[in-house]
C-alpha positions in Angstrom: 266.7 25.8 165.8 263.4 25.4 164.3 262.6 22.3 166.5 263.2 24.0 169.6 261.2 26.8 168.6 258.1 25.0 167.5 258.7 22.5 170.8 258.4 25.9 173.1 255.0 27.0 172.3 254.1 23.3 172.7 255.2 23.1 176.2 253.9 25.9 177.3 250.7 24.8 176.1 250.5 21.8 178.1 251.6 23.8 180.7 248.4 26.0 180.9 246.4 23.3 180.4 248.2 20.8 183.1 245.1 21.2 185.5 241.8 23.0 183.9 240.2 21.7 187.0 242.3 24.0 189.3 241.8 27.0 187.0 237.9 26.5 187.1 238.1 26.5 190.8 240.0 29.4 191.1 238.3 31.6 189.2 234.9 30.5 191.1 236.7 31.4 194.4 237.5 34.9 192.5 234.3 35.6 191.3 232.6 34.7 194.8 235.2 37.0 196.6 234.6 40.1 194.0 230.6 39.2 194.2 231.2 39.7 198.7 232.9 42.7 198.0 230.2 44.6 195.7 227.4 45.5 197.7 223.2 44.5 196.9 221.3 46.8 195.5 218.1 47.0 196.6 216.5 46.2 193.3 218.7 43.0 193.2 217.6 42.2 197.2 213.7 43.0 195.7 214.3 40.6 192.6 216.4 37.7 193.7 214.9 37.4 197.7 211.2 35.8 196.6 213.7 33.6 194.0 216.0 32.2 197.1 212.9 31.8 199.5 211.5 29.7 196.8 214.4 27.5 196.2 214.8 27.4 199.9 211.5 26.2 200.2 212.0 23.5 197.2 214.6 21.8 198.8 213.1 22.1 202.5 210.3 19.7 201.0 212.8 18.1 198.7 214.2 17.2 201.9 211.3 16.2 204.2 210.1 13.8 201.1 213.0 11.8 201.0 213.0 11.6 204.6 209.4 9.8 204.4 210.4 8.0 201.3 213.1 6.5 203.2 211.2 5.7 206.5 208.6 4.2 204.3 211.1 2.1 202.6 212.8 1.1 206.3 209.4 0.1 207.4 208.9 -1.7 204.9 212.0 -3.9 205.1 211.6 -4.8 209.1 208.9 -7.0 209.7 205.7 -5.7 212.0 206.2 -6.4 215.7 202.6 -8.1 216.0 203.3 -10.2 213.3 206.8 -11.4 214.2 205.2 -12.4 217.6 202.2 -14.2 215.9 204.8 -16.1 213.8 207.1 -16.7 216.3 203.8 -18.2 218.6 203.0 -19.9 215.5 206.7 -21.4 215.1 206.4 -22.8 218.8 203.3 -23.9 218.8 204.3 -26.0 215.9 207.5 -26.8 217.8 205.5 -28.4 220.6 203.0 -30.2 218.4 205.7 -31.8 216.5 206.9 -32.7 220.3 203.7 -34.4 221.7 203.5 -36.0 218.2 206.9 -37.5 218.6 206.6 -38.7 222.0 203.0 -40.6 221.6 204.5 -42.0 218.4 207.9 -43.0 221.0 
């Protein structure tokens, strides 16, 4: 009898903590519905508005860097159009040299 008793409160513990994960969310979802469900003061709209313009504002330009950083970066990996035709000229010119060279030395 005693090892059923001390194996109950031992199940039921790993029980409640089966998924902590789940609880987390669900008291997130919880505390979002109550915070709908209370209406804004006007102090907290005076105090907290300037605060979410702000961070609105952070990660607008947040944003708009790593756009540039990463057309920067794309840029930089494809070659220049003027210079990929001067190479490729280049290339043939060479091409045709080697040609004429070949046929005199024919």
């Amino acid at each position: 009898m005693t090892t059923t008793a001390k194996s109950k409160p031992a199940a039921k513990a790993a029980d409640d903590s089966v998924n902590p994960i789940a609880l987390v969310a669900g008291g997130v979802a919880l505390g979002v519905v109550i915070g709908m469900l209370i209406p804004r003061i006007d102090k907290e709209r005076e105090l907290l508005d300037p605060v979410g313009q702000k961070l609105a504002d952070r990660a607008t330009a947040a944003i708009d860097a790593a756009k540039q950083t990463g057309k920067a970066e794309i840029e930089a990996l494809l070659p220049d159009r003027d210079a990929t035709k001067d190479k490729i000229g280049a290339l043939f010119g060479n091409v045709i040299e080697a040609a004429k060279t070949s046929a005199k030395g024919a």
